[in-house]
N, C-alpha and C positions, 0 to 999 in steps of 0.2 A: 114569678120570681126570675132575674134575671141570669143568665149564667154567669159563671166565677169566669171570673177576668185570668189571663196568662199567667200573670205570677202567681195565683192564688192553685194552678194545675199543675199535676207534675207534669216534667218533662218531655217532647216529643220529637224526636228529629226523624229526619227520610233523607234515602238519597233515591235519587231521580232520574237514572241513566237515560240514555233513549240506546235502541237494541241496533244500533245503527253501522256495528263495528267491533272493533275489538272495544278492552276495555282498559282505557289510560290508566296512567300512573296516575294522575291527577286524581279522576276519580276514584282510584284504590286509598288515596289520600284523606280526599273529603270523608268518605265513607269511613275510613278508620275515625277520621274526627270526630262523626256523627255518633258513632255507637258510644267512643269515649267517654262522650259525654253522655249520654243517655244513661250509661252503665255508672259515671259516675254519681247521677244526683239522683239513682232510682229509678229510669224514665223508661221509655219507651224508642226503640228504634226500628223503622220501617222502610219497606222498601217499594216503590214506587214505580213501574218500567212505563214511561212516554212512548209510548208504543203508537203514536199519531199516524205518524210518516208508514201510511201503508205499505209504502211500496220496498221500504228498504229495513223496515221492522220485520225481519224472520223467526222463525222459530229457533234456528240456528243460533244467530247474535242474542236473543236472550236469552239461551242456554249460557252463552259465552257469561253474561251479567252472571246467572246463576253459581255457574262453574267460579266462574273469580274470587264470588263472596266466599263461595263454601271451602277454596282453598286458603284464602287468609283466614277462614275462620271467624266470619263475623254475622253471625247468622241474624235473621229479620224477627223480629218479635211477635210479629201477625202474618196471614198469610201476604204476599204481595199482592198490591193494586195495578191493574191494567188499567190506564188512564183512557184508552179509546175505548172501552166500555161504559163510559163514562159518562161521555159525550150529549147524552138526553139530561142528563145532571147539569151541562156545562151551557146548554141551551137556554136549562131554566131558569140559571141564574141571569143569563140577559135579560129574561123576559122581567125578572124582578126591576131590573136596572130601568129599563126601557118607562115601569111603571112608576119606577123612584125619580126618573129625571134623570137619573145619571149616564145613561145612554141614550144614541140618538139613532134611528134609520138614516144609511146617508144614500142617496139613487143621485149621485154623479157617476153620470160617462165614462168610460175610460179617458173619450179626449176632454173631458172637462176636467177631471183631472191632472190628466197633464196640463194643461193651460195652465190649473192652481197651484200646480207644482213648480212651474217656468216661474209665476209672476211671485211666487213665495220665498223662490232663489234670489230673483229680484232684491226682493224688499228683505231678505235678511232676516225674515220667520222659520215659523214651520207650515204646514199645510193646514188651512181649515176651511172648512164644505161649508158653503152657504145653508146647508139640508141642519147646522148645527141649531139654526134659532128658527124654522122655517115651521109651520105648522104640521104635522102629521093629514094632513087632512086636504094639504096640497099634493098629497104624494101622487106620482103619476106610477102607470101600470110597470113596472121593467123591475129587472132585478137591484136591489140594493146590498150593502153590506152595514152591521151594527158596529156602530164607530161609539168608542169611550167618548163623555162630556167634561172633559179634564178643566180644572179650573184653569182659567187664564191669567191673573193674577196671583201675587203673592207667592209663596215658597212650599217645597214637600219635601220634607228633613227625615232623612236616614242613620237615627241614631243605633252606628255600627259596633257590635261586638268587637272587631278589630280593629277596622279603620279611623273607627271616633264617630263624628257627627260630620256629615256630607250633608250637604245644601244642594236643591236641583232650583234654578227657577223656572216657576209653572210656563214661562210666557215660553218656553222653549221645549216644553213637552208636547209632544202634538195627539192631536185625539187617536189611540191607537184604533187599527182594527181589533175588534170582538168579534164576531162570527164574520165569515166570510159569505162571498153570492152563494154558495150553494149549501149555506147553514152549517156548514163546520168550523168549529172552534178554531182559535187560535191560540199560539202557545201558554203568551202572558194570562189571557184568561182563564184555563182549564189549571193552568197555577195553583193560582190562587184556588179556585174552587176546589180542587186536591185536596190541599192543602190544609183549607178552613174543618171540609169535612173529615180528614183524616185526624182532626184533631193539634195539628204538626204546632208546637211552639216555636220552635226554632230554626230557622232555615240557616242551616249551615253549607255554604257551598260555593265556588269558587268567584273570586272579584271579576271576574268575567260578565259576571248578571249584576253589579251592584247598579247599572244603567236599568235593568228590569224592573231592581229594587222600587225605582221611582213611581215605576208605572204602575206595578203590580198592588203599592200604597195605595195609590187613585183608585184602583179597582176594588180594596178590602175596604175603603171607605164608602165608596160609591154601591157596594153592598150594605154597609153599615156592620161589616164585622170588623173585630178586633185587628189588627196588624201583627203578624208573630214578630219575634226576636231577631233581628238580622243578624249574620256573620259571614263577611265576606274573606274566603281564603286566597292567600296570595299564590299567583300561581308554581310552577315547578319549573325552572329552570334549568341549562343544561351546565357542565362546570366552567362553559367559559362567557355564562354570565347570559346567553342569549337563549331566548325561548326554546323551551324542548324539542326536538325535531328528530328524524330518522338518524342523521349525522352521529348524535351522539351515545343512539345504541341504541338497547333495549326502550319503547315505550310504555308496555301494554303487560299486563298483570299477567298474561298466561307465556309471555314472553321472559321476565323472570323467574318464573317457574322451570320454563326449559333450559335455562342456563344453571338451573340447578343450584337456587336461592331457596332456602326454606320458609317458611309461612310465617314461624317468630320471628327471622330476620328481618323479614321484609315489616312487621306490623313495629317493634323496636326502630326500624329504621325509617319507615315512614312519618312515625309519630316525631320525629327528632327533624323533618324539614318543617320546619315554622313553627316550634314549640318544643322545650324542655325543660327540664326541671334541676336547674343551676346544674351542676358539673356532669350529672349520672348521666353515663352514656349505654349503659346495660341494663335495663329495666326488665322486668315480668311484665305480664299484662294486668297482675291486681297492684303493683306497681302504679304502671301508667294509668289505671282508673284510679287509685285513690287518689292521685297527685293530678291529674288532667284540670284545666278548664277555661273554656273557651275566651275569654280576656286574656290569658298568658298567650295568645297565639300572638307572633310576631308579625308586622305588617309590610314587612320586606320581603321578595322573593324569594326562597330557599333555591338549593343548588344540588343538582344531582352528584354526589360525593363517591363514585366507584368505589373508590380504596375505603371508608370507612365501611361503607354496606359489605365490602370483602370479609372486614374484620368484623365486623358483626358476624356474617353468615360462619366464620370459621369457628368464634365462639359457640353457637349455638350447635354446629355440626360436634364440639367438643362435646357438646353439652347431652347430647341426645340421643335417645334410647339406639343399642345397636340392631337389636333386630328390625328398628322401622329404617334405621341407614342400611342395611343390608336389602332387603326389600326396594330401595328406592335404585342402589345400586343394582342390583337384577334388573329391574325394569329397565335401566339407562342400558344395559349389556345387550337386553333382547331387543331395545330400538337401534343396538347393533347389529344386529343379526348375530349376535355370538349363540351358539346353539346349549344355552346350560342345561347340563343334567342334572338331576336330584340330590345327586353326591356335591355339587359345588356350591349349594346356598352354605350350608355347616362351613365350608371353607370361605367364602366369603365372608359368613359373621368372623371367623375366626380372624380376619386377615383386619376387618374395616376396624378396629380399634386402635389397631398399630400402627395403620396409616394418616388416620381422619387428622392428627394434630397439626398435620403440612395445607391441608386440602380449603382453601374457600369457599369452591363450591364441591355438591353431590357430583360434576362430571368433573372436577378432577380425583376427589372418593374414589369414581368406578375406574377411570386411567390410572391409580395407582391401586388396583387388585385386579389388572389384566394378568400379569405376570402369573398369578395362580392357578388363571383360567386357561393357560399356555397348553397343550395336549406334546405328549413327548412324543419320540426324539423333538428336542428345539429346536430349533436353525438359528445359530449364533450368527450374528453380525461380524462383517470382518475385522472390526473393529476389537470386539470379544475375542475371536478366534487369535490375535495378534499376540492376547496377555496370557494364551498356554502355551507358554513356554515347554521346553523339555524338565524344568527345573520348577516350573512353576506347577506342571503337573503332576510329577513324584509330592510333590510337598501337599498337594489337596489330597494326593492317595492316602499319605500319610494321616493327615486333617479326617479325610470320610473314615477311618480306624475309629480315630477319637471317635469320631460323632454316630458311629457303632453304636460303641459301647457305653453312649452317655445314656441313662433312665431316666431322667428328670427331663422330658421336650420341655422347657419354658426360659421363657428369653435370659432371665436371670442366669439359671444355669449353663444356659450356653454363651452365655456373653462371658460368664467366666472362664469356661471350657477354651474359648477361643484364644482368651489372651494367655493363657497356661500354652496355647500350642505353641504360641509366637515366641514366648519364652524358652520353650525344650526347644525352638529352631532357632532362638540368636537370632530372630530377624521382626522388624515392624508388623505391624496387620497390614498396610499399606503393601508387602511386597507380594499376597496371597490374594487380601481380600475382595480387591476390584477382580482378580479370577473369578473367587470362589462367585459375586455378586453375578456375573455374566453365568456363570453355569447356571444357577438359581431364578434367575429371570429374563433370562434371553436376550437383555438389552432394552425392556420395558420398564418403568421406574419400581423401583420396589423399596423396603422398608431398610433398617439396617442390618446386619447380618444376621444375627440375631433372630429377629423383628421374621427376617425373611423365610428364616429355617422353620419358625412354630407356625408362619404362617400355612406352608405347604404341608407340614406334618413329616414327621423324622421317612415314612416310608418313599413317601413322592421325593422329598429331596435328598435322599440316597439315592433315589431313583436317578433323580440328574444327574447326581455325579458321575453315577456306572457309565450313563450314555454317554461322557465327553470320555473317563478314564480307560474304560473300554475301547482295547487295539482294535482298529478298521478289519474287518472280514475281507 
């Protein structure tokens, strides 16, 4: 019985990093794609490390893969495949090929090569070894490499999830390398073989490879397995339209991380370069799974958009839980070296709800609740020390009375408290408040008066008042 053909299996997608580096935006891309879809039609999503490149494959950089996934959140449904473990699996499928005809041993020279390579520039082809029609049986003793038998005629059609149907003709494919002189795989083939065995229907990943696509067909045929489902992603560009680059800022997934972008930000805002769902710019993630699917993906480059990803990220910083925004801000404090005590998490949560509605990202969250974190005496700027007046500072003595004797610390009531003072003084909040704001935060941004006072807690900000209202010893 033969096996059920693609469409008749559910779903399978991977993604395929190699450990080679950090890990792009592109691929935190692909990779949301992949699961989308997996999650949406039931399926399966897998995760694959090309771990070939011995030398530059650490254990470090695929932590980095690891690390990336687990912080957006898009976890692998089997254990990961090491593909250089592989490698006796990747051999064996040559040998099949080699018995099918579809591969050839090629024992060209290097300078025979190059001569085929000179005279094929020449003539306007690609490269092809006389070893491709020659008998096995002529082979002389020396090292050879297994070259693909790609047809020469006729055409190999990639009908693409995104792109549509691309046409390669055969006459301009050339017989790729399959293993190399000292029997190691090469990329296009350990692909495929991956790929087949892993089960993957879908290969979803970026138009980078749709040139691979070609080759990698000759090779699923030239096995005689099935061809998965193409989709080629258009890549990410930067906002002024030209390829991603250092130029235009953050690349790499752990790099917006440390700018202080949250994980639904980024997976919302990821999924919206090259695919959405008419107007909805704010999604969930059961959202973007029930609505996802890979034919709505647009087949023009999308554009790194700062200002939206902002506005996403300050949504969901609205949106979410405060004790994990208060935790995120600690963390950002102590990669300052600010030394927190025990006593200033309670203050902190206390403080991140009042400020989070300004803040895009978690590091401007943690710069607007330094001010809490301030250790008294302050050291006013001279700037602050300019607005205590002789007149301005009888009027807070007066002001710290009131805010004595107020019992209710919460914003509401002292938002009232304060404009009640301004009234028994005949004068604006304007001619007090920017005082009272420098006693209270030393010149560091803080909340509004209000906002400021519950944030420190009625004793620490009586506290600061004493220290400026208090005459010089």
């Amino acid at each position: 019985m033969s096996a059920p053909s693609l469409s008749d299996r559910p779903v399978v997608t991977r993604i395929a990093p190699s450990p080679t580096g950090s890990m792009h935006i592109g691929t935190a891309r692909t990779a949301l794609f992949n699961w989308l879809y997996a999650r949406h039609t039931g399926g399966k999503f897998l995760l694959r490390i090309e771990d070939t490149d011995r030398e530059r494959s650490t254990k470090d950089a695929v932590q980095v893969i690891f690390d990336g996934l687990a912080w957006l959140g898009l976890e692998a449904d089997e254990t990961p495949v090491f593909q250089a473990s592989r490698a006796d699996r990747h051999v064996k499928a040559v040998d099949e090929m080699l018995a099918r005809g579809s591969a050839y041993r090629d024992y060209m020279t290097p300078e025979e090569l190059e001569a085929e390579r000179t005279l094929a520039r020449a003539e306007g082809r690609v490269v092809r070894s006389p070893w491709r029609n020659l008998s096995p049986n002529d082979a002389p003793d020396r090292p050879f490499v297994v070259r693909l038998k790609a047809p020469i005629e006729g055409e190999t059609l990639i009908d693409d999830q995104v792109k549509g149907r691309v046409t390669f003709q055969n006459k301009d494919l050339d017989d790729l390398i399959l293993l190399r002189t000292d029997g190691t795989p090469t990329y296009n083939l350990a692909v495929v073989v991956d790929d087949h065995e892993m089960g993957v229907t879908h290969v979803i990943r970026g138009d980078d490879h749709l040139n691979n696509a070609a080759r990698q067909t000759l090779i699923y045929e030239g096995l005689g397995w099935e061809t998965p489902v193409w989709a080629h992603l258009p890549l990410i560009h930067g906002p002024d339209g030209a390829k991603l680059s250092k130029r235009h800022g953050a690349q790499a997934v752990g790099e917006f991380a440390d700018m202080g972008y949250l994980p639904e930000a980024m997976r919302n805002y990821l999924a919206k370069l090259g695919w959405g769902h008419g107007d909805d710019e704010i999604f969930a993630d059961e959202q973007a799974v029930a609505w996802f699917d890979i034919k709505d993906v647009v087949g023009a480059p999308a554009r790194l958009d700062w200002a939206k990803l902002n506005h996403l990220n300050n949504h969901y910083i609205r949106q979410a839980d405060v004790s994990r925004l208060t935790a995120l801000v600690a963390e950002i404090h102590k990669s300052r070296d600010w030394k927190l005590r025990e006593a200033d998490l309670p203050v902190l949560e206390r403080t991140v709800p009042l400020v989070r509605d300004g803040a895009k990202t978690t590091l401007e969250l943690a710069d607007a609740t330094v001010f809490v974190l301030r250790q008294r005496p302050l050291e006013l700027p001279e700037k602050a020390q300019a607005l205590l007046t002789e007149e301005t500072r009888a009027r807070l003595s007066r002001l710290r009375h009131v805010l004595t004797e107020t019992q209710a610390w919460q914003v509401a009531e002292l938002e009232t408290q304060i404009r009640a003072f301004a009234e028994s003084e005949g004068v604006g909040i304007g001619k007090f408040g920017p005082a009272l704001r420098a006693v209270l935060a030393g010149g560091s941004p803080a909340p509004d008066l209000a906002g400021a006072l519950v944030s420190l807690g009625k004793h620490e900000s009586l506290g600061r008042l004493d220290d400026v209202l208090s005459p010089a010893p």
